[in-house]
C-alpha positions in Angstrom: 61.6 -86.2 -10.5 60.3 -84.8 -7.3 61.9 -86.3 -4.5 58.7 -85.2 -1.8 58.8 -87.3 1.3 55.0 -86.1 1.5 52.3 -88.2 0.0 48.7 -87.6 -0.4 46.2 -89.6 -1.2 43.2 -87.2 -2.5 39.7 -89.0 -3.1 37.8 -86.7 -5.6 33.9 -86.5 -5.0 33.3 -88.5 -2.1 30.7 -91.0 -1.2 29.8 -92.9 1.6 31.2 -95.8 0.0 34.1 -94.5 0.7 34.7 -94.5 4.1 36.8 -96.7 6.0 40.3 -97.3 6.8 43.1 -96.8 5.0 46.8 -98.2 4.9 50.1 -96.0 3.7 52.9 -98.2 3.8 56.1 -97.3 3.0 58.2 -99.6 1.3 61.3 -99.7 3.7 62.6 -102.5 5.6 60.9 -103.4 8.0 57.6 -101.9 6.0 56.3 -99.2 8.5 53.0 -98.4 7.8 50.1 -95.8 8.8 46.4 -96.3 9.1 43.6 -93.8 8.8 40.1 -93.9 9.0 38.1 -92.1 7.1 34.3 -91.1 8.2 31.9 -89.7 5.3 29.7 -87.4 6.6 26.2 -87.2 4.7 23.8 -83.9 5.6 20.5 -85.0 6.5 17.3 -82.7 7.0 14.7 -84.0 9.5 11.5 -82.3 10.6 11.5 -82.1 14.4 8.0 -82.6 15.3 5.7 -85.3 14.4 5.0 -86.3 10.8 1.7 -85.7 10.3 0.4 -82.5 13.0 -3.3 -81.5 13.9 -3.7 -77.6 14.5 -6.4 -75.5 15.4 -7.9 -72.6 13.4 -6.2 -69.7 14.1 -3.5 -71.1 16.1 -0.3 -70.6 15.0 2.2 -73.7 13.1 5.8 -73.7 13.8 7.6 -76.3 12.0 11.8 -77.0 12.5 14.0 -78.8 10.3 17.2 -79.9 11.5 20.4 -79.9 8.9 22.4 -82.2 10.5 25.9 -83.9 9.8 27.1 -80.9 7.9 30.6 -79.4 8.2 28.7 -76.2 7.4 25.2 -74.5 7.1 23.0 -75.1 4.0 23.5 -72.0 1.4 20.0 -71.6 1.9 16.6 -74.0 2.9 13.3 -73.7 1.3 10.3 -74.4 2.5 7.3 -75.7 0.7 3.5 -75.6 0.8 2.2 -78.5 -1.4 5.2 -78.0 -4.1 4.9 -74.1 -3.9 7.4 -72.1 -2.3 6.6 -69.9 0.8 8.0 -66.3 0.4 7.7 -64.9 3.7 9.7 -61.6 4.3 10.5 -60.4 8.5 7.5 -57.7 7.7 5.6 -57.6 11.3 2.4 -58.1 11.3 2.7 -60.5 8.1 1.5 -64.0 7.9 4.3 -65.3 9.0 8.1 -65.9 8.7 11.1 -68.1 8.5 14.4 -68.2 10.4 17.4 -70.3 10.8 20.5 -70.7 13.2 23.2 -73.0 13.8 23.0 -75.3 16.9 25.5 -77.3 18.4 27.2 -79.5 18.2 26.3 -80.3 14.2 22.5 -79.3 13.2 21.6 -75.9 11.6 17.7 -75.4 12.0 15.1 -73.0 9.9 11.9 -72.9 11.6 8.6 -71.9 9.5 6.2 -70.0 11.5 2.8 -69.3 10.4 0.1 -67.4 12.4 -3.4 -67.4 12.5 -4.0 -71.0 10.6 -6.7 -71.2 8.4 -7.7 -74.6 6.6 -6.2 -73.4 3.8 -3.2 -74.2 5.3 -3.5 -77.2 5.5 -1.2 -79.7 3.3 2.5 -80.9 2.7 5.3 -78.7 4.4 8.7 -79.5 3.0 11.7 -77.8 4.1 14.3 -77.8 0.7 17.8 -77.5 2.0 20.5 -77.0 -0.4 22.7 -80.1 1.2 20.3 -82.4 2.0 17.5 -84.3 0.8 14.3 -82.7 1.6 11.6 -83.5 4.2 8.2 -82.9 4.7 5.2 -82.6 7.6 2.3 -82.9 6.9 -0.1 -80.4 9.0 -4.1 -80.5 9.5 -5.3 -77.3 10.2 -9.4 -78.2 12.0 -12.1 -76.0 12.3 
């Protein structure tokens, strides 16, 4: 038998349930004993501007959505327009694009950009992230 004076305790798939403190005790006398606390973080996407935005016709929208609590940036984020996703490539001179950097101390943030509204635009705008439950804006575009 291994005789390890290491011990581990290893809690497989996490969940917020379990966080909280925990007790090692090692049975010696006197019992000495080591507490940990344990914080589960959970990645949360929020839009950053107001949930429901009124545009201008041919203005331009520029939507953010903060990943934050995550130990690392989303594999990817998706945006939506009413359930579709929006494939914008960095072409110049296209309708618009999407971008996304890391910002301290915890949040990474894509932006959606879109220029030259037209009511068409108009609807649901939900930003998909891989580790996180999406979120959505919803933007009025007047004429």
């Amino acid at each position: 038998m291994d005789r390890s004076e290491d011990w581990m305790l290893q809690i497989k798939r996490v969940q917020p349930t379990d966080a909280g403190d925990y007790e090692c005790q090692i049975n010696m006398h006197p019992l000495i004993s080591y507490f940990v606390r344990l914080t589960v973080l959970v990645p949360r996407a929020r839009i950053l501007e107001a949930p429901e935005l009124f545009i201008n016709s041919g203005s331009s929208i520029n939507v953010s959505c903060a990943i934050e609590h995550s130990p690392e940036p989303p594999v990817f984020v998706f945006w939506y327009h009413n359930d579709r996703v929006i494939n914008y490539d960095e072409t110049k001179g296209g309708p618009g694009h999407i971008s996304g950097a890391k910002r301290p101390p915890d949040a990474y943030v894509s932006s959606l950009f879109i220029r030259n509204a037209r009511p068409q635009d108009s609807g649901n705008y939900t930003c998909g992230p891989s580790n996180a439950d999406s979120t959505s804006v919803v933007v009025h575009v007047l004429n």
